[in-house]
CHARMM internal coordinates of N, CA and C (Angstrom, degrees):
IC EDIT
DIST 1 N 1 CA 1.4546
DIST 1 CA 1 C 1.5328
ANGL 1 N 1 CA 1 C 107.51
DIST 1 C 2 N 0.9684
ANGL 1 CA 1 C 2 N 105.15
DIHE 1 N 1 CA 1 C 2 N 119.75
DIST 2 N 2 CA 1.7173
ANGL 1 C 2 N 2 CA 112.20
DIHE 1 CA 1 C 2 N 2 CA 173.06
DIST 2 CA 2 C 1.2632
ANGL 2 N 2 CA 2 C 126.82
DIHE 1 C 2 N 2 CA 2 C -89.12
DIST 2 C 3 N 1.5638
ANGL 2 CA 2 C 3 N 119.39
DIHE 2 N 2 CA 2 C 3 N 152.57
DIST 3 N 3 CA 1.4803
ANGL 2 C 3 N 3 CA 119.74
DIHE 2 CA 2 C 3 N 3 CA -158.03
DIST 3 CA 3 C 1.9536
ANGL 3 N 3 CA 3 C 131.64
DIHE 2 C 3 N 3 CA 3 C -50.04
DIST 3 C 4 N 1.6488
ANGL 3 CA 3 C 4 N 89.74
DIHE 3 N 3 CA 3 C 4 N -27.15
DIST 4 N 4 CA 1.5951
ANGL 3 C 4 N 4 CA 104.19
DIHE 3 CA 3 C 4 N 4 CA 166.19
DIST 4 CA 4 C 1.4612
ANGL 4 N 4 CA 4 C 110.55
DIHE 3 C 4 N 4 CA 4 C -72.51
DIST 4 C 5 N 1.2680
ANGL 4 CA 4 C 5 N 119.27
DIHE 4 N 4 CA 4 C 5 N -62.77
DIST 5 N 5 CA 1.2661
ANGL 4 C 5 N 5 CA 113.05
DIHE 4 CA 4 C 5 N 5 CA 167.34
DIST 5 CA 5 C 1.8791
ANGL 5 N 5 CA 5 C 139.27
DIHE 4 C 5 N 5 CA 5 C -18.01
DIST 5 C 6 N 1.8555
ANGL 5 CA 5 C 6 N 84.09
DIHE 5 N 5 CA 5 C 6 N -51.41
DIST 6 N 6 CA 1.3808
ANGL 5 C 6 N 6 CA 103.50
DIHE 5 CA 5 C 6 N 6 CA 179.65
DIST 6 CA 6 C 1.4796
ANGL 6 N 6 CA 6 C 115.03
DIHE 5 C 6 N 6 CA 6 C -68.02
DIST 6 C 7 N 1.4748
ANGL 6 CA 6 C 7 N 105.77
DIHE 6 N 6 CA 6 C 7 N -65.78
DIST 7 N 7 CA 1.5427
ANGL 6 C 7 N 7 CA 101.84
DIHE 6 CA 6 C 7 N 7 CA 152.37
DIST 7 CA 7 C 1.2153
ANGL 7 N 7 CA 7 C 127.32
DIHE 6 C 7 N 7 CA 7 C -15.35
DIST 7 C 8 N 1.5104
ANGL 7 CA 7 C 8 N 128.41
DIHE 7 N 7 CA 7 C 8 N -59.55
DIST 8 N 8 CA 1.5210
ANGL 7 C 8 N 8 CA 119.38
DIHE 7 CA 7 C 8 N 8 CA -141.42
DIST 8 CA 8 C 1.2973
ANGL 8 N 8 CA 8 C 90.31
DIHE 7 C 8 N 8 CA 8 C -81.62
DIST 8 C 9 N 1.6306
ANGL 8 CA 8 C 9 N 124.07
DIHE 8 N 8 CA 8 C 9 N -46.35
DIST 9 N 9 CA 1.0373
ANGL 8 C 9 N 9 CA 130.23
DIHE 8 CA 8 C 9 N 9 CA -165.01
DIST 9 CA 9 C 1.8841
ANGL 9 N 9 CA 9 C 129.22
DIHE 8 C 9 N 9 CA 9 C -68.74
DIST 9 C 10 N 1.7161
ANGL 9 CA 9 C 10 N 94.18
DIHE 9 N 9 CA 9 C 10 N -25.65
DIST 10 N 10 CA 1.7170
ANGL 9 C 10 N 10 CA 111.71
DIHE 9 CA 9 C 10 N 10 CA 145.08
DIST 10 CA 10 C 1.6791
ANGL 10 N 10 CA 10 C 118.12
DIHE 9 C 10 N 10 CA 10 C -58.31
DIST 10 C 11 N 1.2055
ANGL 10 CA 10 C 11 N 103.32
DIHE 10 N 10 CA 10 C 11 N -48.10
DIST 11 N 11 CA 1.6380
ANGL 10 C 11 N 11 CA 98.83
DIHE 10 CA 10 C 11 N 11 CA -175.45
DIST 11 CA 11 C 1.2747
ANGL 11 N 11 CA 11 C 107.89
DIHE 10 C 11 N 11 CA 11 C -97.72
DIST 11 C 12 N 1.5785
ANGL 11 CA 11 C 12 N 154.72
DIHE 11 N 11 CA 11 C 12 N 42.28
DIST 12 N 12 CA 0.9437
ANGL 11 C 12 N 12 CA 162.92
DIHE 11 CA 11 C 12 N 12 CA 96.98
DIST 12 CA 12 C 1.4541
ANGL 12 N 12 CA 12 C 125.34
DIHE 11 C 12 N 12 CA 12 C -55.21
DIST 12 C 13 N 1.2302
ANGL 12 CA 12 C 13 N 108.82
DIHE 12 N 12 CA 12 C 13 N -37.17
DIST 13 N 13 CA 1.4848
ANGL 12 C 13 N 13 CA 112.61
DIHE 12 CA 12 C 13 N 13 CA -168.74
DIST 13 CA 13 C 2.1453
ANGL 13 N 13 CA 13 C 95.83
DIHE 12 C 13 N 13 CA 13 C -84.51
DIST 13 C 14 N 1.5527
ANGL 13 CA 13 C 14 N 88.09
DIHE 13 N 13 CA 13 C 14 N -41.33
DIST 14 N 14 CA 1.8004
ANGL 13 C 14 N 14 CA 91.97
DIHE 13 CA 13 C 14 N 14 CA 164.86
DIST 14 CA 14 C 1.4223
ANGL 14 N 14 CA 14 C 121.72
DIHE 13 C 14 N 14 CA 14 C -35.20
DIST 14 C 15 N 1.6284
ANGL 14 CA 14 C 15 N 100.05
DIHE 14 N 14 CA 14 C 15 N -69.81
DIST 15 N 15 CA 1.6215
ANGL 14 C 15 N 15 CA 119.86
DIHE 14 CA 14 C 15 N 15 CA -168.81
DIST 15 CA 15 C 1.7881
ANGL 15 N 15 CA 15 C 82.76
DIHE 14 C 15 N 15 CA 15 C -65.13
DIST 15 C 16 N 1.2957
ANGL 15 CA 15 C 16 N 129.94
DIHE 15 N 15 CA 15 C 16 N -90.15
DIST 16 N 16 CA 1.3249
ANGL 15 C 16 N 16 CA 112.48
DIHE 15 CA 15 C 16 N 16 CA -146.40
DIST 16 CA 16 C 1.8715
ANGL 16 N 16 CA 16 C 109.79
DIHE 15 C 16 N 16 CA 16 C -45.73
DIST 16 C 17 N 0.9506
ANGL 16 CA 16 C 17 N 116.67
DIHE 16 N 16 CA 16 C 17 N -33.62
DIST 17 N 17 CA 1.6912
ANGL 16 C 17 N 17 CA 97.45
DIHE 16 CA 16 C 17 N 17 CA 168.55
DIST 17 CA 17 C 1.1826
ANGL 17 N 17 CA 17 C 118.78
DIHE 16 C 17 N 17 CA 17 C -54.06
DIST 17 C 18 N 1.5779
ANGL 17 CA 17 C 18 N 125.78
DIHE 17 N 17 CA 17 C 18 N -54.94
DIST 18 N 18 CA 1.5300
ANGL 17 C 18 N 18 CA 112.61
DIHE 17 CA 17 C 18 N 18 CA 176.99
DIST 18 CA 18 C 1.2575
ANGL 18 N 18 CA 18 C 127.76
DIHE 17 C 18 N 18 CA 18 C -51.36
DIST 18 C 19 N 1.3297
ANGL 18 CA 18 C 19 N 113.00
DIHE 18 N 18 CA 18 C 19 N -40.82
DIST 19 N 19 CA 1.3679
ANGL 18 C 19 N 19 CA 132.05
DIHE 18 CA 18 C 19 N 19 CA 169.09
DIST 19 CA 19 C 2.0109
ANGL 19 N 19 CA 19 C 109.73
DIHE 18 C 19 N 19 CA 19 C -47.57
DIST 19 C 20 N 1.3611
ANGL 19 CA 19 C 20 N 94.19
DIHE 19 N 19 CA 19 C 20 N -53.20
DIST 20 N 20 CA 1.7770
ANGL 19 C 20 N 20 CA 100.32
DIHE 19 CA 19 C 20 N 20 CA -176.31
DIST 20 CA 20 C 1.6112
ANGL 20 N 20 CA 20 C 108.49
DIHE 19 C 20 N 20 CA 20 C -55.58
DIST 20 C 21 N 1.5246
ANGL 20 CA 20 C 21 N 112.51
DIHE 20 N 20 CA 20 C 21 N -43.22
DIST 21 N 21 CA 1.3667
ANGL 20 C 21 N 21 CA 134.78
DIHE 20 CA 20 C 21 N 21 CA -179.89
DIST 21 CA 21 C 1.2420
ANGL 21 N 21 CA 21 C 110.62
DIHE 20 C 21 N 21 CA 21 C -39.09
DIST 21 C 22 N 1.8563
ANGL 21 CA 21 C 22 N 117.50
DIHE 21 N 21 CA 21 C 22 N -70.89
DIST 22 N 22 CA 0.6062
ANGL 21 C 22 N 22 CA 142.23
DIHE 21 CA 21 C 22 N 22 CA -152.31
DIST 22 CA 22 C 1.8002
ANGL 22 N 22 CA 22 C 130.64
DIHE 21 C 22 N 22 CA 22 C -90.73
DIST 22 C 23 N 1.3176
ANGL 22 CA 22 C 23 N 98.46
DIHE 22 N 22 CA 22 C 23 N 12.36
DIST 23 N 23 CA 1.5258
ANGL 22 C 23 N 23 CA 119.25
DIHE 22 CA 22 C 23 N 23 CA 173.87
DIST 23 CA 23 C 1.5648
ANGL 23 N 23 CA 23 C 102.80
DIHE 22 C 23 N 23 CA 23 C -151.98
DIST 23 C 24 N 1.3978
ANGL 23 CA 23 C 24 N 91.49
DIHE 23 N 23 CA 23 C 24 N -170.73
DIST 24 N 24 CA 1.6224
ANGL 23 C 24 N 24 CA 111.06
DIHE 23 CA 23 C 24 N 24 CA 175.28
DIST 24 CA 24 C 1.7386
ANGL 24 N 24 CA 24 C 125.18
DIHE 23 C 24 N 24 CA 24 C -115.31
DIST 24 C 25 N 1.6754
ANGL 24 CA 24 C 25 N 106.46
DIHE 24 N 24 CA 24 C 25 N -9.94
DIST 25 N 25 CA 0.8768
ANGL 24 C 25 N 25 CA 128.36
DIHE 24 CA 24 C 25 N 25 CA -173.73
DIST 25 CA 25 C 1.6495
ANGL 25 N 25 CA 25 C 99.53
DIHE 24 C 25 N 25 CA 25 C -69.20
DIST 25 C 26 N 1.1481
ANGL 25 CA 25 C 26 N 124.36
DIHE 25 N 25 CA 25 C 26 N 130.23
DIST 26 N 26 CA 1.8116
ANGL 25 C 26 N 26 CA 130.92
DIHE 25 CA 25 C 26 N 26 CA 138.92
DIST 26 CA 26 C 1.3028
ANGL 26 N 26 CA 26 C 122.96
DIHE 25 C 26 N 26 CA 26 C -20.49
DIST 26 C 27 N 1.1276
ANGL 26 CA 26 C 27 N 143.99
DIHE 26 N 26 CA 26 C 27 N 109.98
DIST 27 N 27 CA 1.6472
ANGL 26 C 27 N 27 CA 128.57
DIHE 26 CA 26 C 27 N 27 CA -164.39
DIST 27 CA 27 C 1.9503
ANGL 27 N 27 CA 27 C 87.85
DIHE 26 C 27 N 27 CA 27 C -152.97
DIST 27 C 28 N 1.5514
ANGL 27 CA 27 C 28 N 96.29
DIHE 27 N 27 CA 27 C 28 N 103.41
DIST 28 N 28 CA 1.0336
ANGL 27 C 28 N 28 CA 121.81
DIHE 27 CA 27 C 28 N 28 CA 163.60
DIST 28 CA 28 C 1.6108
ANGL 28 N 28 CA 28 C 126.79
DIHE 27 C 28 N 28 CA 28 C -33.30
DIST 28 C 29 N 1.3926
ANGL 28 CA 28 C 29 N 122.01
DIHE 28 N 28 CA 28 C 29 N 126.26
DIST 29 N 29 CA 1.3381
ANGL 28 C 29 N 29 CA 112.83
DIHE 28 CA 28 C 29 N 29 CA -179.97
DIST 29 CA 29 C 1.3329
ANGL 29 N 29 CA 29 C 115.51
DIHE 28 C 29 N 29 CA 29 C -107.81
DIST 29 C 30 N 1.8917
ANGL 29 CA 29 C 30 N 114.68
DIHE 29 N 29 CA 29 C 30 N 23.75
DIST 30 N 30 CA 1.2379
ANGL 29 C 30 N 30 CA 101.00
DIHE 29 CA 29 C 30 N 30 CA 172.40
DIST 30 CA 30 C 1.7802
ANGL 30 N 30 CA 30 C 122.15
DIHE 29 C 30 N 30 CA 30 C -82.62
DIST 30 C 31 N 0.9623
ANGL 30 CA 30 C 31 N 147.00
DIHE 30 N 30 CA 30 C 31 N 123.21
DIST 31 N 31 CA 0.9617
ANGL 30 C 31 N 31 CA 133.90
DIHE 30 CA 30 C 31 N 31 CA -157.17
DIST 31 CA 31 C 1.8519
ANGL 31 N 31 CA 31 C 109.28
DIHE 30 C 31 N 31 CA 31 C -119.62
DIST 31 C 32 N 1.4360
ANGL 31 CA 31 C 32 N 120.64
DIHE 31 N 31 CA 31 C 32 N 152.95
DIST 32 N 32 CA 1.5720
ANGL 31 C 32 N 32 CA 106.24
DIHE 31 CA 31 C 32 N 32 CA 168.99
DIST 32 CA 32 C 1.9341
ANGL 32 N 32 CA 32 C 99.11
DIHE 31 C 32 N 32 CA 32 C -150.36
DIST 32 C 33 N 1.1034
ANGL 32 CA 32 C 33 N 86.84
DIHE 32 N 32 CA 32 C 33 N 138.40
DIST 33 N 33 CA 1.6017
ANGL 32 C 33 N 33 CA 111.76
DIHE 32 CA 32 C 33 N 33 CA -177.36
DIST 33 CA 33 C 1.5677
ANGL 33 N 33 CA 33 C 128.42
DIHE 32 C 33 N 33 CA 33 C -93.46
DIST 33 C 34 N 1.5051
ANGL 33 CA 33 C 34 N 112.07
DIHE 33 N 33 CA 33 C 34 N 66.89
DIST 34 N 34 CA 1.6120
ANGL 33 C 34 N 34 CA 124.57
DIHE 33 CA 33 C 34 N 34 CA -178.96
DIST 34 CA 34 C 1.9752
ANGL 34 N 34 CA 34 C 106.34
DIHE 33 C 34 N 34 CA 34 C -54.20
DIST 34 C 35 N 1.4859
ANGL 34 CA 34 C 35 N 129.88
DIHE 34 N 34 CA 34 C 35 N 101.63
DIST 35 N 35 CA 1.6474
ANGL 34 C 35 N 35 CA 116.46
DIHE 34 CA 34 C 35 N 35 CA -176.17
DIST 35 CA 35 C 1.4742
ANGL 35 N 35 CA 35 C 78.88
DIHE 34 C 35 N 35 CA 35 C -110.04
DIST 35 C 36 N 1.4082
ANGL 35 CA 35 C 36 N 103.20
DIHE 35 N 35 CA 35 C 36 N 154.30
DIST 36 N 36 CA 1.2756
ANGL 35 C 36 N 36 CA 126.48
DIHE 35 CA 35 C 36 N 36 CA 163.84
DIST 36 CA 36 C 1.2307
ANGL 36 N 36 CA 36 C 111.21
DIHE 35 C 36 N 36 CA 36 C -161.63
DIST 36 C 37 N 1.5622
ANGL 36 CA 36 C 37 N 121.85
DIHE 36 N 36 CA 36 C 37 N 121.35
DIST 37 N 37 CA 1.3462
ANGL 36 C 37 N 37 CA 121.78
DIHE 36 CA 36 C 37 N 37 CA 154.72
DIST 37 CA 37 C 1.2790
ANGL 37 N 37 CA 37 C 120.74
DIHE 36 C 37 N 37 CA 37 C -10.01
DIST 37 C 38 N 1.7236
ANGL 37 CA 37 C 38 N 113.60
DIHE 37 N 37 CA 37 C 38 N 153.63
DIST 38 N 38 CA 1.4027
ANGL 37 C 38 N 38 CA 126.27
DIHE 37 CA 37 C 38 N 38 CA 164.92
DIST 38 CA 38 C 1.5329
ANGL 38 N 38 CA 38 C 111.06
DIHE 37 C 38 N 38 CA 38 C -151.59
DIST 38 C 39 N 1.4762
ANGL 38 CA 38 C 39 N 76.09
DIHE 38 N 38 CA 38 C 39 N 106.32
DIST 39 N 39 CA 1.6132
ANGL 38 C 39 N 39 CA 77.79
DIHE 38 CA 38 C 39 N 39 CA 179.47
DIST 39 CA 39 C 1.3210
ANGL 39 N 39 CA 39 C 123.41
DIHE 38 C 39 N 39 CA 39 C -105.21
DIST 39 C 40 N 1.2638
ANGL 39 CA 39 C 40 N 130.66
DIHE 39 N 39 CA 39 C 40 N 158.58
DIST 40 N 40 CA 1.1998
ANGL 39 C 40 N 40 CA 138.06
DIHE 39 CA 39 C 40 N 40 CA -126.97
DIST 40 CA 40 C 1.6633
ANGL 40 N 40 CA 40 C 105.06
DIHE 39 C 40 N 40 CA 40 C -118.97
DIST 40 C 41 N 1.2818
ANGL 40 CA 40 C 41 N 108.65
DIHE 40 N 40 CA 40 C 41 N 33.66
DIST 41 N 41 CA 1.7383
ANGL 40 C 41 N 41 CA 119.45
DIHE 40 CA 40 C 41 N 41 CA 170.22
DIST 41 CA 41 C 0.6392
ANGL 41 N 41 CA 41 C 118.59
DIHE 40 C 41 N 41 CA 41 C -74.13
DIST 41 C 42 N 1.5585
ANGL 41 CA 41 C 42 N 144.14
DIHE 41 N 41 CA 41 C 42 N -12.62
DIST 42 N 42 CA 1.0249
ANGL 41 C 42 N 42 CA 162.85
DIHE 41 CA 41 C 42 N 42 CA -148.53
DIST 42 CA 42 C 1.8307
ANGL 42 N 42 CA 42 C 117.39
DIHE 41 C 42 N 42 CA 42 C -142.71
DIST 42 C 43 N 1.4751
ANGL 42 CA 42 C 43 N 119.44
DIHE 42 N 42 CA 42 C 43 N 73.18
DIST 43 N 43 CA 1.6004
ANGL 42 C 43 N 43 CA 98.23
DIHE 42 CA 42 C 43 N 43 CA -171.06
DIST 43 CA 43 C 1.4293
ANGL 43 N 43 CA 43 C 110.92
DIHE 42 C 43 N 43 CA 43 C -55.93
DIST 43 C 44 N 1.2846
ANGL 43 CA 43 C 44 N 137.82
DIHE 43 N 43 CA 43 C 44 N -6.26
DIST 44 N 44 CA 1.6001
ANGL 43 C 44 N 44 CA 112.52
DIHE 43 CA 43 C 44 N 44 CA 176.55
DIST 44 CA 44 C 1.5565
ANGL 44 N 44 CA 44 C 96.83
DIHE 43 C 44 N 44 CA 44 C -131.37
DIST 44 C 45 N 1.5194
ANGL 44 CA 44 C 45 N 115.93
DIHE 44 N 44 CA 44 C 45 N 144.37
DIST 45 N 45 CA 1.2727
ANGL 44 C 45 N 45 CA 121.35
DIHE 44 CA 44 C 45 N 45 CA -158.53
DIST 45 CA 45 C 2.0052
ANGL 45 N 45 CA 45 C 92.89
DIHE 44 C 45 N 45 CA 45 C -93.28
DIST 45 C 46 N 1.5020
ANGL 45 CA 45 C 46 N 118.40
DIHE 45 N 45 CA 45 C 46 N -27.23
DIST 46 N 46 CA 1.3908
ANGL 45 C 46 N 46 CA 87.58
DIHE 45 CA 45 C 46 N 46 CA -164.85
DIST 46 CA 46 C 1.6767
ANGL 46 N 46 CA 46 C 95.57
DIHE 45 C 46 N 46 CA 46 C -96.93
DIST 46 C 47 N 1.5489
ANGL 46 CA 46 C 47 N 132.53
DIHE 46 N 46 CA 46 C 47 N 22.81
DIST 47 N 47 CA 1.2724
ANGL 46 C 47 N 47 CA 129.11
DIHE 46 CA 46 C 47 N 47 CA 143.90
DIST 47 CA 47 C 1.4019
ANGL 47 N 47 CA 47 C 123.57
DIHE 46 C 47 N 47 CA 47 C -68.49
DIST 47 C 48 N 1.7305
ANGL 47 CA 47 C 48 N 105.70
DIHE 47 N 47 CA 47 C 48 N -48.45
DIST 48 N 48 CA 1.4179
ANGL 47 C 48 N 48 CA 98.71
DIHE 47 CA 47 C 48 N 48 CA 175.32
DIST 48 CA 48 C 1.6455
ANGL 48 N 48 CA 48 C 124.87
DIHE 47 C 48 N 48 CA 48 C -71.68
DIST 48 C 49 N 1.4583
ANGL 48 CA 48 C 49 N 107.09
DIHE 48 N 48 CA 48 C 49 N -14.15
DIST 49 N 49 CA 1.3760
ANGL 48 C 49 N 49 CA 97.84
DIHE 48 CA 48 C 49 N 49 CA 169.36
DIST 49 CA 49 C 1.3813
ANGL 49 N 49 CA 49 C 115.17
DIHE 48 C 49 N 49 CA 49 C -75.61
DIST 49 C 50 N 1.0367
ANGL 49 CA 49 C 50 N 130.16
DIHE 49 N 49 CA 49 C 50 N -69.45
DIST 50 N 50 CA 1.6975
ANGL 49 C 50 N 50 CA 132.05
DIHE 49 CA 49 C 50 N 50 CA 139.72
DIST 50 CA 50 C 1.5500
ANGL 50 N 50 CA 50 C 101.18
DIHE 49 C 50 N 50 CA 50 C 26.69
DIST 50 C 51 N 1.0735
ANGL 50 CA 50 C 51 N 94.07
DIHE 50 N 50 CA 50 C 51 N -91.79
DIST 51 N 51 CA 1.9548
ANGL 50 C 51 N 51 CA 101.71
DIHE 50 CA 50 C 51 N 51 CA -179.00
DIST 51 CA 51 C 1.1338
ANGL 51 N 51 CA 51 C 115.66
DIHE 50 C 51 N 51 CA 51 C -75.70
DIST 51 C 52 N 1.1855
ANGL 51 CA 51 C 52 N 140.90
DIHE 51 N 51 CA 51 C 52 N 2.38
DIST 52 N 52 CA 1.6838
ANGL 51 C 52 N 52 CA 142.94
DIHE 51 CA 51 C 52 N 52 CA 161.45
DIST 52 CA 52 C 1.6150
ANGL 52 N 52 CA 52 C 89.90
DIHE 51 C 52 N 52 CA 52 C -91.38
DIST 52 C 53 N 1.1933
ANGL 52 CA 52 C 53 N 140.97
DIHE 52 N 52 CA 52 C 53 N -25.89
DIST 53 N 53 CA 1.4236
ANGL 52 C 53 N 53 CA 122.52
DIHE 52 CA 52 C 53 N 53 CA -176.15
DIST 53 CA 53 C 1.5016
ANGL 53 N 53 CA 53 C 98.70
DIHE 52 C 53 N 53 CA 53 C -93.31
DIST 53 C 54 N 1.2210
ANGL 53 CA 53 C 54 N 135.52
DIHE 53 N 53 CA 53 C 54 N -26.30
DIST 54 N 54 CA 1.3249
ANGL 53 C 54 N 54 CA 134.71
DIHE 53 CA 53 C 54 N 54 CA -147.98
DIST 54 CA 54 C 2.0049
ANGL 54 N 54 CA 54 C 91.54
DIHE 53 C 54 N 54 CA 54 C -89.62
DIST 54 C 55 N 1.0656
ANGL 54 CA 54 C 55 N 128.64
DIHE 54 N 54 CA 54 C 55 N -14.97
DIST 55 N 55 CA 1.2911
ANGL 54 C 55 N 55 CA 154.55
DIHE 54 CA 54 C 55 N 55 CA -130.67
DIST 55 CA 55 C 1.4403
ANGL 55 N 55 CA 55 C 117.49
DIHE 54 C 55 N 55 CA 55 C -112.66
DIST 55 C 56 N 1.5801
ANGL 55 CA 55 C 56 N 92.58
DIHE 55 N 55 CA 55 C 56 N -45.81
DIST 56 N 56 CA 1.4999
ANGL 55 C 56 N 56 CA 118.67
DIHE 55 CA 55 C 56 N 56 CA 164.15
DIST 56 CA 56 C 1.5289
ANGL 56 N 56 CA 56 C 114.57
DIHE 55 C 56 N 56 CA 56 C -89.15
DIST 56 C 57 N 1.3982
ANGL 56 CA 56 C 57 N 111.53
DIHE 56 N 56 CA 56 C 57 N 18.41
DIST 57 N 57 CA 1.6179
ANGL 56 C 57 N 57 CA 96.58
DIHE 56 CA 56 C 57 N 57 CA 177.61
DIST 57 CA 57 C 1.5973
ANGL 57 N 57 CA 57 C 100.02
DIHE 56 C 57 N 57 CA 57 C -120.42
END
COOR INIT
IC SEED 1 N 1 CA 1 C
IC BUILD
C-alpha cells in the first residue's frame, strides 16, 4: 500500500466518522477510490474539460 493510498484511506475513515457523528442518517462505509493523473496541458481545468467534452461529440 502506498503513501497516497494510506492517506486517503486515514482521511476517509476520519470524514466518514464526523459525518456518522454528525447526523442521523445511515452513511455507508463502503468506499472506492477512482486516481487519475492531471496533467497540466491545460492551465485551467474547467477549459480543458470544456474541450475534452466538446471533442467527444
Amino acid at each position: 500500500m502506498n503513501n497516497l493510498e494510506l492517506n486517503l484511506k486515514k482521511a476517509t475513515a476520519q470524514l466518514l466518522e464526523m459525518a456518522q457523528n454528525s447526523c442521523w442518517n445511515k452513511i455507508s462505509e463502503n468506499t472506492v477510490f477512482i486516481i487519475s493523473e492531471i496533467t497540466n496541458e491545460h492551465p485551467n481545468f474547467f477549459d480543458a474539460r470544456k474541450a475534452r467534452k466538446k471533442s467527444k461529440r
